[in-house]
N, C-alpha and C positions, 0 to 999 in steps of 0.2 A: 352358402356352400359354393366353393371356387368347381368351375369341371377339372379334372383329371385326366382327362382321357386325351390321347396321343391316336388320332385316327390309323395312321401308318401300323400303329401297335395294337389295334382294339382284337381283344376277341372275338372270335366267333360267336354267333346265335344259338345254335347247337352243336352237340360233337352225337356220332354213333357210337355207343357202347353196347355190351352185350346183355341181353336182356336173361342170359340163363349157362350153364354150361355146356360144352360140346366137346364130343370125344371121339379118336380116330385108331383105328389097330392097322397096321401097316408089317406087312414083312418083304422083306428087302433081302436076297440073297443069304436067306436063312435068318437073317436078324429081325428082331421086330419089333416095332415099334411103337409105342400106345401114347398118344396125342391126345392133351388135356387142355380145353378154350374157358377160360374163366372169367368174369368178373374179378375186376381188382379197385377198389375206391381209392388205395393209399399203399404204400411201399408196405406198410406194418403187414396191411393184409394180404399185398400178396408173398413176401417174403414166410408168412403163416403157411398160405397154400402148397408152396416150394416144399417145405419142410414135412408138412403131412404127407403127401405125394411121394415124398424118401421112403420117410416112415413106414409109408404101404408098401412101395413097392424096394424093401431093403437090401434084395438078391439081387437086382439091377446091377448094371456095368454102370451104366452111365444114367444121370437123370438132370438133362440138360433146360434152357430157359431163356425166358426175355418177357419185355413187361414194358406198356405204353401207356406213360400215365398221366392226367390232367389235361386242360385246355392249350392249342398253339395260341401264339408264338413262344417257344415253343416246348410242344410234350416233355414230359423227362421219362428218358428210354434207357433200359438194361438189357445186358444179355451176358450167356454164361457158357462157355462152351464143357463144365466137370469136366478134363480130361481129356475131352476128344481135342483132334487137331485144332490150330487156333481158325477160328471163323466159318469151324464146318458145321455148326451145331446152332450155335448163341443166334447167329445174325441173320443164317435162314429163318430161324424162329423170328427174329423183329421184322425181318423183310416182308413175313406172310401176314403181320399185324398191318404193317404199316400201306401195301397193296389194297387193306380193304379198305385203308383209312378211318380204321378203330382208334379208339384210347379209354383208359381205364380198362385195359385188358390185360392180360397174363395169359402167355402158353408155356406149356411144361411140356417137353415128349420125353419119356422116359424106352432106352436103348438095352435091349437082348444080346448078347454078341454071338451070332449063330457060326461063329469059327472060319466065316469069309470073310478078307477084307474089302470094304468099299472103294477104298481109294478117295481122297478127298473131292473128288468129284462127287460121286456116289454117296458120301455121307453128306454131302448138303443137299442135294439134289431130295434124298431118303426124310431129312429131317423139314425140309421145306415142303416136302407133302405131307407128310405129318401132321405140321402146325395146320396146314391150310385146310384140310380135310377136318382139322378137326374146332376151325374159325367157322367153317360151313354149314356143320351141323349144330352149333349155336345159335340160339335167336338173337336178332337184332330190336335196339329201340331207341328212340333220340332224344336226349338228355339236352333239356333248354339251359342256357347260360344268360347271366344278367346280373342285375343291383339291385334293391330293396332299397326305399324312400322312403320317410317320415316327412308328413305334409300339412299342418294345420290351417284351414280353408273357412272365411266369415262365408254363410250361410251363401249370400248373395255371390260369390264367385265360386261355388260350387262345379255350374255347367264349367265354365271357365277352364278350369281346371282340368277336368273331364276330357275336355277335347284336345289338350296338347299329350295329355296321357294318351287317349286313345290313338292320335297322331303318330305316337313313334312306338306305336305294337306294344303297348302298356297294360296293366291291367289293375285292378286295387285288389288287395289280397285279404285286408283287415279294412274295419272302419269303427267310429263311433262316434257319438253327438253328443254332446253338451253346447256350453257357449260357442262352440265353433262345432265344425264338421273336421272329425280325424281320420286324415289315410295313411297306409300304407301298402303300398305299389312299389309291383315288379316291372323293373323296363328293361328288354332284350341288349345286349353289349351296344348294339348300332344304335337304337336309342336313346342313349346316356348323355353323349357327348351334347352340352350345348342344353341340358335336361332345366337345369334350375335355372338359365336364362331368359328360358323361354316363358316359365312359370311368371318370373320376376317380369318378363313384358307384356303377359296376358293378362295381370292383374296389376298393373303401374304398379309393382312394388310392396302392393300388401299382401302377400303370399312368398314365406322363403320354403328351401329345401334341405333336409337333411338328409345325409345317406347313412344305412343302417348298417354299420361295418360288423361282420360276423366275429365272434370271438376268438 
């Protein structure tokens, strides 16, 4: 197996995503405002959450949005301003995502129009607390990122092996024995690079690697 990895470009080890939802009720000069922090694994899902959230709340003026999804370099980011002026709604909302340094997140605040106007100050100002208040009251947890290796090992370079894995923050996920000793091992993005050379020099060459590409 050739490496791939481009140090300059490697992923992160972990990203913070949110371990649960959080929600915010804000009223702003009569308007008000109800703040939705979500979980989102993929566009499908949260474009899902967007849609429900109408659905409830259908008497709404406005039910605005933005959404940070996957690992840098980098994230892919949305946002939505429904209506309102451009960039008072959508981008408060990604700027409160991106402040805490989340991804695989979605906020939705959904807007009351209480018959004052904000002035575009005041509706981003109104909608950036919103999000953020309601990023706050979401739990946090930190989602590991890496590769998955397929490793066929003669008995006798078993430790061998062992310690270039445990070397670059690796672990074996699976295993099994017959004529040889089978792993498969996860190693953190920073670990990769330089992975199956290392293998190929711990063991002169009688140990290669494969990477386990997801489907």
């Amino acid at each position: 197996m050739a490496d791939r990895d481009d140090p300059a470009g490697t992923p992160p080890d972990s990203v913070t995503i949110l371990g649960g939802p959080g929600q915010s009720d804000l009223t702003e000069q009569r308007s008000r405002f109800l703040g939705f922090a979500l979980p989102a694994a993929d566009e499908a899902g949260a474009r899902d959450a967007i849609a429900s959230i109408r659905q409830r709340y259908h008497d709404a003026r406005h039910v605005c949005s933005a959404w940070r999804l996957g690992a840098p370099p980098p994230p892919r980011e949305y946002r939505h301003d429904d209506g309102e002026p451009a960039g008072t709604a959508g981008e408060p909302l990604l700027a409160a995502i991106r402040r805490q340094d989340l991804t695989n997140t979605l906020v939705v605040v959904v807007r009351y129009f209480g018959g004052v106007k904000l002035g575009t100050g005041g509706l981003a100002r109104a909608y950036g607390a919103a999000a953020t208040l309601a990023l706050e009251a979401a739990p946090r947890k930190e989602q590991e990122l890496g590769r998955c290796f397929r490793i066929g090992i003669p008995y006798a370079l078993r430790r061998a092996v062992e310690q270039v894995v445990q070397a670059r923050g690796g672990r074996t996920t699976a295993e099994s024995y017959g004529t040889s000793v089978d792993w498969e091992v996860w190693l953190p993005h920073s670990g990769c690079a330089g992975f199956a050379a290392a293998i190929c020099e711990a063991t002169a060459g009688a140990v290669t690697v494969h990477e386990i590409v997801s489907p």
